[in-house]
N, CA, C, O and CB atoms as a CASP TS submission, in Angstrom:
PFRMAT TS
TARGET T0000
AUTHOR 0000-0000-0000
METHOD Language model
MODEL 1
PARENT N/A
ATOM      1  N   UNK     1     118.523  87.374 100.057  1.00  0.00           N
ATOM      2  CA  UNK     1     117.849  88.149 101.081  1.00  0.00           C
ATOM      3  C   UNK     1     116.393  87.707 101.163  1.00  0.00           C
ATOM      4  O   UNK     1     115.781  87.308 100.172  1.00  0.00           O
ATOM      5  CB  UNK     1     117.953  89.666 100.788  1.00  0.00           C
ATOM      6  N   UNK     2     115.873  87.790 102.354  1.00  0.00           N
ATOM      7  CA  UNK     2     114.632  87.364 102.372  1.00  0.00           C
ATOM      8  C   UNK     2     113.320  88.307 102.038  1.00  0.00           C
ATOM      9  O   UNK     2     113.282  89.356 102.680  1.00  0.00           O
ATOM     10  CB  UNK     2     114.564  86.869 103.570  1.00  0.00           C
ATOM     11  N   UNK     3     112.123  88.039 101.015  1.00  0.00           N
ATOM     12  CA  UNK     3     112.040  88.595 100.953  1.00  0.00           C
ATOM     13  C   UNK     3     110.472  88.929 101.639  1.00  0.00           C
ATOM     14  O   UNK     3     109.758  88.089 102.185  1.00  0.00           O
ATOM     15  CB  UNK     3     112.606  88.641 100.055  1.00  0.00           C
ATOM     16  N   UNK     4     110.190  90.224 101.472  1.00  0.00           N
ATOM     17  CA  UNK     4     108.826  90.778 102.744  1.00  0.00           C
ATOM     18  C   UNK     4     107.531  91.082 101.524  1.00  0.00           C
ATOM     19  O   UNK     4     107.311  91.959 100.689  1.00  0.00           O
ATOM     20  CB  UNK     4     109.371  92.858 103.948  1.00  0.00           C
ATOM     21  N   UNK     5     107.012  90.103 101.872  1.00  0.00           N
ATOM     22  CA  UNK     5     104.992  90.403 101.232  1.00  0.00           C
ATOM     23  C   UNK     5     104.884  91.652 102.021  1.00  0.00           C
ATOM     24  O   UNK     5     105.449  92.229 102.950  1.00  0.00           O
ATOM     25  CB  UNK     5     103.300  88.929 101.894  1.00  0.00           C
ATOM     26  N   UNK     6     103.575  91.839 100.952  1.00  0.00           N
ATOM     27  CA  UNK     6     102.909  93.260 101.285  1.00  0.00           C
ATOM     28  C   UNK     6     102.078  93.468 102.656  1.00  0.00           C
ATOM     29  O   UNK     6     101.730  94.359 103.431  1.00  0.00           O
ATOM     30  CB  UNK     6     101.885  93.583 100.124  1.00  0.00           C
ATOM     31  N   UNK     7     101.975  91.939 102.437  1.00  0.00           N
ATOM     32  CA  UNK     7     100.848  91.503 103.607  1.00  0.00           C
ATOM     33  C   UNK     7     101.763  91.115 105.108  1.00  0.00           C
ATOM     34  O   UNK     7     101.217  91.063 106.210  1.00  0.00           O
ATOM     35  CB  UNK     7      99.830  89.857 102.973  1.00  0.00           C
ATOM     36  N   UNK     8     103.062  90.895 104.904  1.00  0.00           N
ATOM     37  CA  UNK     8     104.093  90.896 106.476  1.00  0.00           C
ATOM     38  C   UNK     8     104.266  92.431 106.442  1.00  0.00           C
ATOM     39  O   UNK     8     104.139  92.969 107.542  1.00  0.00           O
ATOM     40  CB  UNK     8     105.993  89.887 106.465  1.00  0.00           C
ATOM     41  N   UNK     9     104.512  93.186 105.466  1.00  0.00           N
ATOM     42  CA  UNK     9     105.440  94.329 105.486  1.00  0.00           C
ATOM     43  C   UNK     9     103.892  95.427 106.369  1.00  0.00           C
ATOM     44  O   UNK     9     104.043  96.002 107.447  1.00  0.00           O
ATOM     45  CB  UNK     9     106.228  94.880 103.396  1.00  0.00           C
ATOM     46  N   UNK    10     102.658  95.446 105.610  1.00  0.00           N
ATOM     47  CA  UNK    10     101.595  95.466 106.389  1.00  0.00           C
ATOM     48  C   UNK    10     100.970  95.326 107.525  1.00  0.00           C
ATOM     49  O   UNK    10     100.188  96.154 107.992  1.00  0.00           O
ATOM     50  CB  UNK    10     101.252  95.134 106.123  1.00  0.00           C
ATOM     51  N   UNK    11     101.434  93.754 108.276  1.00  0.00           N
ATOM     52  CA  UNK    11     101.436  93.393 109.272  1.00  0.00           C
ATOM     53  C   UNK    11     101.860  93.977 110.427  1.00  0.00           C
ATOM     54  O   UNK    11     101.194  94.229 111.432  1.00  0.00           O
ATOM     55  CB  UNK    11     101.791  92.627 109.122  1.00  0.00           C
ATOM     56  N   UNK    12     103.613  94.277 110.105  1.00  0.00           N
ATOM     57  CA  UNK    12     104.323  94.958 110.531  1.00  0.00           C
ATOM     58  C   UNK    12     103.877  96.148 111.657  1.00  0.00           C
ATOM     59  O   UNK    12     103.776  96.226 112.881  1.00  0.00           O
ATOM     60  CB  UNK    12     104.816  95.277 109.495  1.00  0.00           C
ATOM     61  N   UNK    13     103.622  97.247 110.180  1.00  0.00           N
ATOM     62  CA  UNK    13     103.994  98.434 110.279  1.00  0.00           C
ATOM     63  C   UNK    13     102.161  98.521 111.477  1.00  0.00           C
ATOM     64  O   UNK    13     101.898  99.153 112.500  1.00  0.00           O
ATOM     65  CB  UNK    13     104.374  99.428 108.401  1.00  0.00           C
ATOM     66  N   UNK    14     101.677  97.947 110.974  1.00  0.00           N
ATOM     67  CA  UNK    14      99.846  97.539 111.966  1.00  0.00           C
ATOM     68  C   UNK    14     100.511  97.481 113.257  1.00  0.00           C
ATOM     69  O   UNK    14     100.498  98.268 114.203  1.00  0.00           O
ATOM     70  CB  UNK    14      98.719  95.576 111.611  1.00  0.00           C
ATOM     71  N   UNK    15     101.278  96.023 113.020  1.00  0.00           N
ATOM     72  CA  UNK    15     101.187  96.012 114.991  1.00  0.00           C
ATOM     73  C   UNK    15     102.405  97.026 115.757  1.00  0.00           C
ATOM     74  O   UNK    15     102.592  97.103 116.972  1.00  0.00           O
ATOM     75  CB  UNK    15     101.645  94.019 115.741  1.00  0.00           C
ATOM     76  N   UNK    16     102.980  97.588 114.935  1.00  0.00           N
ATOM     77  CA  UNK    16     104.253  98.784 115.892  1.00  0.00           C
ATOM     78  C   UNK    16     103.696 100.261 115.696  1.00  0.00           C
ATOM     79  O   UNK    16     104.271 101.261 116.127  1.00  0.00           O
ATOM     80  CB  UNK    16     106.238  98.831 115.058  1.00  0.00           C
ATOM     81  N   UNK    17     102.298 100.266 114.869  1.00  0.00           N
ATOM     82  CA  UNK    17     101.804 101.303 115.008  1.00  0.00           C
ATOM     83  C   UNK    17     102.396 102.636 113.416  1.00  0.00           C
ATOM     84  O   UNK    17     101.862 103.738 113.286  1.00  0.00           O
ATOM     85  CB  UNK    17     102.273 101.582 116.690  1.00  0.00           C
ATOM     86  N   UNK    18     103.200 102.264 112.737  1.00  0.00           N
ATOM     87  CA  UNK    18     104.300 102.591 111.841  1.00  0.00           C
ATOM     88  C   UNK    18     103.747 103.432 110.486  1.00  0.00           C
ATOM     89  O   UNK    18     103.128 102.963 109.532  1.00  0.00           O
ATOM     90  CB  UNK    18     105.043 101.165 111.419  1.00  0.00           C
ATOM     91  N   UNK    19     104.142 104.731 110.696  1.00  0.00           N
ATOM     92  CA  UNK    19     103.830 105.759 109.745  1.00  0.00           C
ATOM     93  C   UNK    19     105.086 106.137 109.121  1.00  0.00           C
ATOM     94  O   UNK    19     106.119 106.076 109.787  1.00  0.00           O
ATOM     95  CB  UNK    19     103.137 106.949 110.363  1.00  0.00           C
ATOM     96  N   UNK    20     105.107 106.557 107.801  1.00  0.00           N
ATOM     97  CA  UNK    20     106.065 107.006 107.116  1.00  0.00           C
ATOM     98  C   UNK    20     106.191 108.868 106.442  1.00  0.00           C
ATOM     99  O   UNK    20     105.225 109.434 105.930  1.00  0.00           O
ATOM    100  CB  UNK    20     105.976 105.929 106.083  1.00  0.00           C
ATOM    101  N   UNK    21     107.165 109.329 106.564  1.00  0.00           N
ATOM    102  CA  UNK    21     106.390 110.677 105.780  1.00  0.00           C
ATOM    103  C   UNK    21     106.344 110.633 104.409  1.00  0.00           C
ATOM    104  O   UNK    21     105.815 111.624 103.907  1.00  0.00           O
ATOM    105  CB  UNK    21     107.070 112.064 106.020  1.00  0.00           C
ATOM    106  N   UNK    22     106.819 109.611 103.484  1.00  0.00           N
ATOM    107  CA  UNK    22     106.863 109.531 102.338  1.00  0.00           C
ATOM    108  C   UNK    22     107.004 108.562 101.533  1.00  0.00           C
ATOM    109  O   UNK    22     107.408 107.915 102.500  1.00  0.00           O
ATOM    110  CB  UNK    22     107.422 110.083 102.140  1.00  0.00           C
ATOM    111  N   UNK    23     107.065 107.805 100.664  1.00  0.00           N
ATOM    112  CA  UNK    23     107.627 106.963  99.549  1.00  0.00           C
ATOM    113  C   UNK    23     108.107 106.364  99.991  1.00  0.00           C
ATOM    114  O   UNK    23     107.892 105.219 100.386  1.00  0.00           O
ATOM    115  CB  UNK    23     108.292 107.265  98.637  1.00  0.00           C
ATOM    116  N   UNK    24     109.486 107.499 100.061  1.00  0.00           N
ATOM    117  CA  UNK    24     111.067 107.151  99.884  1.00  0.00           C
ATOM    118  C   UNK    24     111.557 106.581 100.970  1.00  0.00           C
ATOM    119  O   UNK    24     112.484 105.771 100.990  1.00  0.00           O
ATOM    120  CB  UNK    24     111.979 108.313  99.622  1.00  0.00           C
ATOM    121  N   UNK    25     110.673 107.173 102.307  1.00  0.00           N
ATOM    122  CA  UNK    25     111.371 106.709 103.664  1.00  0.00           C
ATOM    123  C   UNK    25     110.671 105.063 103.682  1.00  0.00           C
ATOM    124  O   UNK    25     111.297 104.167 104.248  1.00  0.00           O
ATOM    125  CB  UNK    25     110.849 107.897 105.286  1.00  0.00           C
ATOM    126  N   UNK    26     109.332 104.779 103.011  1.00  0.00           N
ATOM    127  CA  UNK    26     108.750 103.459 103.439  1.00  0.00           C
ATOM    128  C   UNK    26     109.618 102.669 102.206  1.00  0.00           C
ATOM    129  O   UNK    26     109.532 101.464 102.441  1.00  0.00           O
ATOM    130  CB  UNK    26     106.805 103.338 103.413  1.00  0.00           C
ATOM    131  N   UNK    27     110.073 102.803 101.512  1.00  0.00           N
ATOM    132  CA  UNK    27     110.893 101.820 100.776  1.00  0.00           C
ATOM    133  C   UNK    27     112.171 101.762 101.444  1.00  0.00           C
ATOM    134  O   UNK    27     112.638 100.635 101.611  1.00  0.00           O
ATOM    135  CB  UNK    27     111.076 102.160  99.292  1.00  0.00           C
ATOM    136  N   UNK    28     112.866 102.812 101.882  1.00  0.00           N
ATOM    137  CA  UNK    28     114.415 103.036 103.029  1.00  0.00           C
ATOM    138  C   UNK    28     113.601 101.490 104.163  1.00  0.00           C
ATOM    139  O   UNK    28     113.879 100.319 104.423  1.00  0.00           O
ATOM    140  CB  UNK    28     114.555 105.566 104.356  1.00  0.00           C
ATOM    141  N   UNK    29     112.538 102.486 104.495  1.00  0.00           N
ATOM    142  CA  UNK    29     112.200 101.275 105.669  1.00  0.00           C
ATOM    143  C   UNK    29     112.178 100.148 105.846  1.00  0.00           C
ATOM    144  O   UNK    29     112.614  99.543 106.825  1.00  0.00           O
ATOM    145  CB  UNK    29     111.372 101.178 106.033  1.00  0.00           C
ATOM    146  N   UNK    30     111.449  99.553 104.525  1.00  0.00           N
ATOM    147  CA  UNK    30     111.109  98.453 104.338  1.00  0.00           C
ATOM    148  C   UNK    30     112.737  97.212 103.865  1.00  0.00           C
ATOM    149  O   UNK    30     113.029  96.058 104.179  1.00  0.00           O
ATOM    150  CB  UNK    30     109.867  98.770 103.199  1.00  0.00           C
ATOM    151  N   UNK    31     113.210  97.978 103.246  1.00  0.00           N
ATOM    152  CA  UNK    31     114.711  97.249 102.670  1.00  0.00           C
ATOM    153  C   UNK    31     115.257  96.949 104.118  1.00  0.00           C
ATOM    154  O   UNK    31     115.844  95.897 104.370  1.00  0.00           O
ATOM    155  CB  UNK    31     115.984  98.447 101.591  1.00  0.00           C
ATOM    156  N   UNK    32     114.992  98.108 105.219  1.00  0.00           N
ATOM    157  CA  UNK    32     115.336  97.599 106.187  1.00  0.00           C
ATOM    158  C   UNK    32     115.359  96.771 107.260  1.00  0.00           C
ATOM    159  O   UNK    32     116.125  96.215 108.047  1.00  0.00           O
ATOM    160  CB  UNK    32     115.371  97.960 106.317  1.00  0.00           C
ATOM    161  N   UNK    33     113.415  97.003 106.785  1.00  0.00           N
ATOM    162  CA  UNK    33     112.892  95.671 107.789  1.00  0.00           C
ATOM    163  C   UNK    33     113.192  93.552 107.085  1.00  0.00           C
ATOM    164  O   UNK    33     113.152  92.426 107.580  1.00  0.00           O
ATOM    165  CB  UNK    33     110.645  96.099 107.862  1.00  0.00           C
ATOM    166  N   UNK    34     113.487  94.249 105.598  1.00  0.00           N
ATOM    167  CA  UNK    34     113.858  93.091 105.446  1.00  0.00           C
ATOM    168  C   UNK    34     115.106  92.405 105.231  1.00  0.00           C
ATOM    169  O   UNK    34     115.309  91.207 105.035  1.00  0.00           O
ATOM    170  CB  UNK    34     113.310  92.867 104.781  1.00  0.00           C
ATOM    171  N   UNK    35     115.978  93.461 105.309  1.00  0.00           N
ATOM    172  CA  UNK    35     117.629  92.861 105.771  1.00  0.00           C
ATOM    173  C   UNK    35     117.723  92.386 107.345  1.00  0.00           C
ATOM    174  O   UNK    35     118.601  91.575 107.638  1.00  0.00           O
ATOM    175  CB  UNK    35     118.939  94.268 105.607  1.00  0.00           C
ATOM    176  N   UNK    36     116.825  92.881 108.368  1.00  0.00           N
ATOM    177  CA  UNK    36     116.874  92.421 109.727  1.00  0.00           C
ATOM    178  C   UNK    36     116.004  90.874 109.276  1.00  0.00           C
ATOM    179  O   UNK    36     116.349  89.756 109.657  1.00  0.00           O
ATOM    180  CB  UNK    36     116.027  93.672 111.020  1.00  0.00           C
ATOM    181  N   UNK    37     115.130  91.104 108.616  1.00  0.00           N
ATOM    182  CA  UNK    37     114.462  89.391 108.405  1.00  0.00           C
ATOM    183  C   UNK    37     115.276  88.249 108.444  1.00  0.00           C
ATOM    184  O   UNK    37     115.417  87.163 109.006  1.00  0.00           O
ATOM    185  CB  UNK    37     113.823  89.120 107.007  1.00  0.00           C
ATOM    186  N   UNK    38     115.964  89.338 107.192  1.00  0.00           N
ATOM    187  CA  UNK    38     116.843  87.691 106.906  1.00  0.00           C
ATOM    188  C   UNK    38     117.441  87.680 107.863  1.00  0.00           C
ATOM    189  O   UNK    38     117.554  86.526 108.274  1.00  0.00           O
ATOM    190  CB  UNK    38     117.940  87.351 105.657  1.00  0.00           C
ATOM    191  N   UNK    39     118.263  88.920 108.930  1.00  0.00           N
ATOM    192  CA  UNK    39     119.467  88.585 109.774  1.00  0.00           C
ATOM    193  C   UNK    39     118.777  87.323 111.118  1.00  0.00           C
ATOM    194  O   UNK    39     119.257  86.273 111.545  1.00  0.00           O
ATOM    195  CB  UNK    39     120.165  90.361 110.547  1.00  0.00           C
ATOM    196  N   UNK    40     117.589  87.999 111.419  1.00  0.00           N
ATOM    197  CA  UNK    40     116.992  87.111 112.591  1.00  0.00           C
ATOM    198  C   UNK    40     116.698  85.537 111.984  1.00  0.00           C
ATOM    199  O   UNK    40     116.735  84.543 112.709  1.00  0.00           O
ATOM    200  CB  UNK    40     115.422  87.870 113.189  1.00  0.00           C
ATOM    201  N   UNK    41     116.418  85.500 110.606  1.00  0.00           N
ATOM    202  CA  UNK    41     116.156  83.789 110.613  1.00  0.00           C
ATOM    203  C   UNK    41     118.034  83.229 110.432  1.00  0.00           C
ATOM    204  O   UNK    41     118.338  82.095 110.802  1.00  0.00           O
ATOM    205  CB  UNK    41     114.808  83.140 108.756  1.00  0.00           C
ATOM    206  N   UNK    42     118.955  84.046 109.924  1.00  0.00           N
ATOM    207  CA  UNK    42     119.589  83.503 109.689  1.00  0.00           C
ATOM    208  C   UNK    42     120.589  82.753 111.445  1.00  0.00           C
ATOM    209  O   UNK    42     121.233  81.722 111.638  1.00  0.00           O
ATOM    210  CB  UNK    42     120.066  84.386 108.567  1.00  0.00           C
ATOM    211  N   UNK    43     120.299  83.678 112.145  1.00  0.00           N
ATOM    212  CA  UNK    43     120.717  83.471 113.471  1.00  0.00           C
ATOM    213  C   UNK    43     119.822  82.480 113.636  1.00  0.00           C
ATOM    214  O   UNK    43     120.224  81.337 113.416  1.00  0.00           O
ATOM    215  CB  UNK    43     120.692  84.621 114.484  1.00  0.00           C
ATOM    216  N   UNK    44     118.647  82.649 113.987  1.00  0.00           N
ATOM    217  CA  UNK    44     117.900  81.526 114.350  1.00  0.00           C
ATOM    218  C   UNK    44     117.886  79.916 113.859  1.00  0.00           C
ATOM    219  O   UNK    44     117.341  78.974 114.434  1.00  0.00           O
ATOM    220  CB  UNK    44     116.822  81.975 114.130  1.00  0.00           C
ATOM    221  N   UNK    45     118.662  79.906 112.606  1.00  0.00           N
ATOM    222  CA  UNK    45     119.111  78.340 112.286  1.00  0.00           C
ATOM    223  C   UNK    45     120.409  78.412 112.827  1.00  0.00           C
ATOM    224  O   UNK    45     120.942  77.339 112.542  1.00  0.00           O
ATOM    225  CB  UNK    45     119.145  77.796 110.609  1.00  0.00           C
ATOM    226  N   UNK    46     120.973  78.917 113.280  1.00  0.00           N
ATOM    227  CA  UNK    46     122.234  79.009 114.115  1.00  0.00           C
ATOM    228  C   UNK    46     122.026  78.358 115.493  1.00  0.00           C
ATOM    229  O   UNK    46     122.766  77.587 116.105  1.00  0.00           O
ATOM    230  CB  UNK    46     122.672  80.528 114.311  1.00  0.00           C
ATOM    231  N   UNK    47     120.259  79.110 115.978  1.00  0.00           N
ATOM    232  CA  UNK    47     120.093  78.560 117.501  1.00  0.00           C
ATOM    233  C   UNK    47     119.133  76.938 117.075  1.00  0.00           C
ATOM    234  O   UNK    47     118.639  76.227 117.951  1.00  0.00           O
ATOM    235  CB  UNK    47     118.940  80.018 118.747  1.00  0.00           C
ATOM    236  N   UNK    48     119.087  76.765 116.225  1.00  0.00           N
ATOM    237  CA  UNK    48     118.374  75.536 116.054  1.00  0.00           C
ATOM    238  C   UNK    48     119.635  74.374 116.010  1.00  0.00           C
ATOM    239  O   UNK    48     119.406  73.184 116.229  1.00  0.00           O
ATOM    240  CB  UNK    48     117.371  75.609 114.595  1.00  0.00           C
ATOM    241  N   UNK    49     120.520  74.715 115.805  1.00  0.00           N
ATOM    242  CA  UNK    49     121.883  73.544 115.806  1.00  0.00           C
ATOM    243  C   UNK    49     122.435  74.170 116.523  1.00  0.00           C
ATOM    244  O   UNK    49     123.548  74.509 116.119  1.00  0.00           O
ATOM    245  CB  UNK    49     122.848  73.109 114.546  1.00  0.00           C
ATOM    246  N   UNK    50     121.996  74.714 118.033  1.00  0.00           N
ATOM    247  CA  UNK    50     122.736  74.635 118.956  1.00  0.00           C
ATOM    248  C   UNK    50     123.994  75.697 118.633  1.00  0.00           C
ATOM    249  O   UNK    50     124.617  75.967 119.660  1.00  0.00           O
ATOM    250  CB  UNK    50     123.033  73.200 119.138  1.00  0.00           C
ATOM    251  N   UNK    51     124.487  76.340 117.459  1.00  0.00           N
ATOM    252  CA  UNK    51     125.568  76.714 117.401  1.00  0.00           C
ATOM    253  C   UNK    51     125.754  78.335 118.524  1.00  0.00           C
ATOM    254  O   UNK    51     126.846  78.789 118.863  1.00  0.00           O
ATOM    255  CB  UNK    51     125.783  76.763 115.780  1.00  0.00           C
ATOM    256  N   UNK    52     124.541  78.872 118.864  1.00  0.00           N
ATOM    257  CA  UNK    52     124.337  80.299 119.728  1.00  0.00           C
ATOM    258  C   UNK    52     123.411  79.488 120.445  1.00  0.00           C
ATOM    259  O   UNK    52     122.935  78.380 120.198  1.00  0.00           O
ATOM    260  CB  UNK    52     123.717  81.928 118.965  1.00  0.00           C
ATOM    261  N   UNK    53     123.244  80.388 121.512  1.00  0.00           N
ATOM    262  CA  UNK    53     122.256  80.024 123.215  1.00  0.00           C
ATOM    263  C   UNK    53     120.386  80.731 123.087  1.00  0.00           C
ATOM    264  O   UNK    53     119.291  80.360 123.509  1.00  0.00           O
ATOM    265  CB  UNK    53     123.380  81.362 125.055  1.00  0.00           C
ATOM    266  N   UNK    54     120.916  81.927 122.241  1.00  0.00           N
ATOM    267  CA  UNK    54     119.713  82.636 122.289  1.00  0.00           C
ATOM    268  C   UNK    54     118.729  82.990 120.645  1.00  0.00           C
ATOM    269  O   UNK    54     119.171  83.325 119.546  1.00  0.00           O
ATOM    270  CB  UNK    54     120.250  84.026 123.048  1.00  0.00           C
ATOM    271  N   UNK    55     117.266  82.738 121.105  1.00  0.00           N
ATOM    272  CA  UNK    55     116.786  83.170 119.523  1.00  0.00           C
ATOM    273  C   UNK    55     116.444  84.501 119.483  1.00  0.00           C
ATOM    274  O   UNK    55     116.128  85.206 120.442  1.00  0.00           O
ATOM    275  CB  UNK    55     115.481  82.393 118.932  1.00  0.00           C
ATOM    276  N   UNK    56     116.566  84.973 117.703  1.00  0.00           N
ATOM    277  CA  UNK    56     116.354  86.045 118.102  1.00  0.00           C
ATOM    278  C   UNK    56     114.508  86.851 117.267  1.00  0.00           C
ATOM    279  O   UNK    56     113.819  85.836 117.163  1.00  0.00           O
ATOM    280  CB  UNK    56     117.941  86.751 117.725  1.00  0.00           C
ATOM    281  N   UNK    57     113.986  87.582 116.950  1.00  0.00           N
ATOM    282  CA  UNK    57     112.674  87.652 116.510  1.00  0.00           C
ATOM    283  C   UNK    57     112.781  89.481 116.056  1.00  0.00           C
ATOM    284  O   UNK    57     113.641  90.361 116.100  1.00  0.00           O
ATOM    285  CB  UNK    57     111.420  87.077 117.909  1.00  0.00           C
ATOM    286  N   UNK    58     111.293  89.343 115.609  1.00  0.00           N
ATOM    287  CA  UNK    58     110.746  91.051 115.186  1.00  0.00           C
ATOM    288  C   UNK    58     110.373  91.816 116.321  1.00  0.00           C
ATOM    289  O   UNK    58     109.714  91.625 117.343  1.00  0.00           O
ATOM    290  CB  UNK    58     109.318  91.154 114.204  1.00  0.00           C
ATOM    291  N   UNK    59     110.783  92.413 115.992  1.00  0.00           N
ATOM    292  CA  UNK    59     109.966  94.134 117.158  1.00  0.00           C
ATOM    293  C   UNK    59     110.004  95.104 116.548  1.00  0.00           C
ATOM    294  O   UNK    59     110.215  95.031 115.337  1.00  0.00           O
ATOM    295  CB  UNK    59     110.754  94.852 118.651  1.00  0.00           C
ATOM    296  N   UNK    60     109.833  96.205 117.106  1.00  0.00           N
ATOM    297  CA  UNK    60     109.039  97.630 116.491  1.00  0.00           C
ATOM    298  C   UNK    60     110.534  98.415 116.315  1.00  0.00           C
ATOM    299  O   UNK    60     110.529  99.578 115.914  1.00  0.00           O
ATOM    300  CB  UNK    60     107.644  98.632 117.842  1.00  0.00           C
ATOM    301  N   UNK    61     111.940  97.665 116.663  1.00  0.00           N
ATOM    302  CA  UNK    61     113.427  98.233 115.933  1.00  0.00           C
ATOM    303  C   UNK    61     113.758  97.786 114.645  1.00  0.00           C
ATOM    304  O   UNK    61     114.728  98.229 114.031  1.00  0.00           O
ATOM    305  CB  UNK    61     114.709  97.821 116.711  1.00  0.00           C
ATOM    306  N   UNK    62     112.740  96.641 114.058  1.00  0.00           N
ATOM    307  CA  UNK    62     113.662  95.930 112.823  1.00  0.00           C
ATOM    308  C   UNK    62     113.428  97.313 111.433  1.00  0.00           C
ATOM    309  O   UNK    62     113.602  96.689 110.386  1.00  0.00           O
ATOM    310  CB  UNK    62     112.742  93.863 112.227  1.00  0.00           C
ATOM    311  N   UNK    63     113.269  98.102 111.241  1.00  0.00           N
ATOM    312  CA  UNK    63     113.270  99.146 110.384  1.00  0.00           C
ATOM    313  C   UNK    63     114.069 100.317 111.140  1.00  0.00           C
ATOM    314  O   UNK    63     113.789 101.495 110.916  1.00  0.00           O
ATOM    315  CB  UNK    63     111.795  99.506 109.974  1.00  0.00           C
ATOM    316  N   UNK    64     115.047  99.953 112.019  1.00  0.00           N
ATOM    317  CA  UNK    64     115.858 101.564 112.369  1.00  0.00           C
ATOM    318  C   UNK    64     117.099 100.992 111.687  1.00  0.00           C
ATOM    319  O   UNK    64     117.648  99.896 111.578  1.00  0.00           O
ATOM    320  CB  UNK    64     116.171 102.214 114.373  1.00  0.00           C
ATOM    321  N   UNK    65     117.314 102.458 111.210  1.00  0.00           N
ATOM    322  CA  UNK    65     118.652 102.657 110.598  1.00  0.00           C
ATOM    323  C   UNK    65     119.650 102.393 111.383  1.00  0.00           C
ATOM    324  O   UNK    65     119.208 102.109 112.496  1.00  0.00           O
ATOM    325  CB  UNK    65     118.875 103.881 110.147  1.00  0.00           C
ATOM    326  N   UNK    66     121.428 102.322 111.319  1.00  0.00           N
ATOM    327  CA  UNK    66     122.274 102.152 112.084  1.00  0.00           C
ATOM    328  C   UNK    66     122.317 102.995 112.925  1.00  0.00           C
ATOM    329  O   UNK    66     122.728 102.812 114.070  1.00  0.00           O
ATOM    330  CB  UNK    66     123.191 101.994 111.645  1.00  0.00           C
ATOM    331  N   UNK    67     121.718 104.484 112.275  1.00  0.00           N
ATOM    332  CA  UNK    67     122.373 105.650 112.849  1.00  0.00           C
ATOM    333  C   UNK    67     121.637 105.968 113.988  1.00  0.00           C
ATOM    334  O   UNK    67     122.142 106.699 114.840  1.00  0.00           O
ATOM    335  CB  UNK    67     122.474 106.822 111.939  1.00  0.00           C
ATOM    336  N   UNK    68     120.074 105.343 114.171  1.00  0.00           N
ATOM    337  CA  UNK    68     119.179 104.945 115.108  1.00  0.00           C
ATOM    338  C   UNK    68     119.191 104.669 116.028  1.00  0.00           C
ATOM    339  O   UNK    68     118.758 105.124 117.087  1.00  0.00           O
ATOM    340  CB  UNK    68     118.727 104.382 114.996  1.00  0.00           C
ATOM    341  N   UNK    69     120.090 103.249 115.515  1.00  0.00           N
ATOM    342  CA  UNK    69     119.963 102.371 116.547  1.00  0.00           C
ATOM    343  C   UNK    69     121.050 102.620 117.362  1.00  0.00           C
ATOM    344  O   UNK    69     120.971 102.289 118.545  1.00  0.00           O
ATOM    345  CB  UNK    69     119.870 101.023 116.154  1.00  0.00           C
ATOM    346  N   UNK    70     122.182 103.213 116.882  1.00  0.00           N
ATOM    347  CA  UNK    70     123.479 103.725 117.732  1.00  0.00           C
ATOM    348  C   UNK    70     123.205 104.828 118.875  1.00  0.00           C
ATOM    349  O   UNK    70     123.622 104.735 120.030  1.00  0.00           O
ATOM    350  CB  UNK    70     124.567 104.418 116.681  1.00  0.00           C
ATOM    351  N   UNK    71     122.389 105.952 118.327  1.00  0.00           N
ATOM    352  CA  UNK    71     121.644 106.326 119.511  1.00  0.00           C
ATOM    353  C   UNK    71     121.061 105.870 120.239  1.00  0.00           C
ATOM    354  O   UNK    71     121.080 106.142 121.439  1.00  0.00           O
ATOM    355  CB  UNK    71     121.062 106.871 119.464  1.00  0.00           C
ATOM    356  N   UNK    72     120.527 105.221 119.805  1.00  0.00           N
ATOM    357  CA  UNK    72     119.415 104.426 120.646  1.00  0.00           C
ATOM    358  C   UNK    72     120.340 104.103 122.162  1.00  0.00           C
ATOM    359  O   UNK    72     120.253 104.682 123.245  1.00  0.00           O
ATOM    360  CB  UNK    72     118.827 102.715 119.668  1.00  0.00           C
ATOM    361  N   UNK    73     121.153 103.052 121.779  1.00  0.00           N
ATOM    362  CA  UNK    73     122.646 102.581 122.448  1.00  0.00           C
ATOM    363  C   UNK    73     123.360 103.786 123.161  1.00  0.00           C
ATOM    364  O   UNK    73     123.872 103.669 124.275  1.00  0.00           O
ATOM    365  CB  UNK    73     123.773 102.003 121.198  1.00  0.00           C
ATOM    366  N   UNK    74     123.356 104.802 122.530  1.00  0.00           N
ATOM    367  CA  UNK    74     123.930 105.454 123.601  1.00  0.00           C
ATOM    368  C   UNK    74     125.239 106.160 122.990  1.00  0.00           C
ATOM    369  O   UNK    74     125.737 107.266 123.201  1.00  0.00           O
ATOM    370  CB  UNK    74     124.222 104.421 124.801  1.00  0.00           C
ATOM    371  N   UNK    75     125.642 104.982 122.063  1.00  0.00           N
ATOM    372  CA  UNK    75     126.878 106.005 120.934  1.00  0.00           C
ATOM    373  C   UNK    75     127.265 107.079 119.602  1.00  0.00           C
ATOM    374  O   UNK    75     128.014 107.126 118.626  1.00  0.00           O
ATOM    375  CB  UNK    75     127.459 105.300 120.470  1.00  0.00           C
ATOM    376  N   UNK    76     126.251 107.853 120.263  1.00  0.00           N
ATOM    377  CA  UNK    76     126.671 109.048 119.087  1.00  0.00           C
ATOM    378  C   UNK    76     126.098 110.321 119.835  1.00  0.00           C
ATOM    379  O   UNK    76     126.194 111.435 119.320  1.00  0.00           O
ATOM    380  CB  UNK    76     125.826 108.830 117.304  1.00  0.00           C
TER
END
């Protein structure tokens, strides 16, 4: 898994504006922002050999939970 400096994980949470109420939720968060890390580079050597059409990058979703992001979508 890839892993997130203090100083990306910092970066981050700076440019999406990103508050936590506790600890527990910025470590939840952070495991999360860095399982999407790895997922976006791992796609992205996918779009570098041509094997997918599109790249993909960070935004202010790579720390939502599934259960989030399924709302988000529209399914739950």
């Amino acid at each position: 898994m890839a892993d997130v400096s203090d100083q990306e994980w910092n970066d981050f949470k700076t440019q999406f504006n990103k508050t936590y109420a506790d600890d527990a939720e910025e470590k939840l968060r952070r495991e999360i922002f860095s399982k999407t890390k790895n997922r976006v580079a791992e796609h992205n050597k996918k779009f570098e050999n041509g094997e997918v059409s599109y790249s993909m990058g960070i935004n202010h979703l790579a720390d939502a939970t599934e259960e989030e992001m399924s709302r988000r979508c529209g399914n739950v």
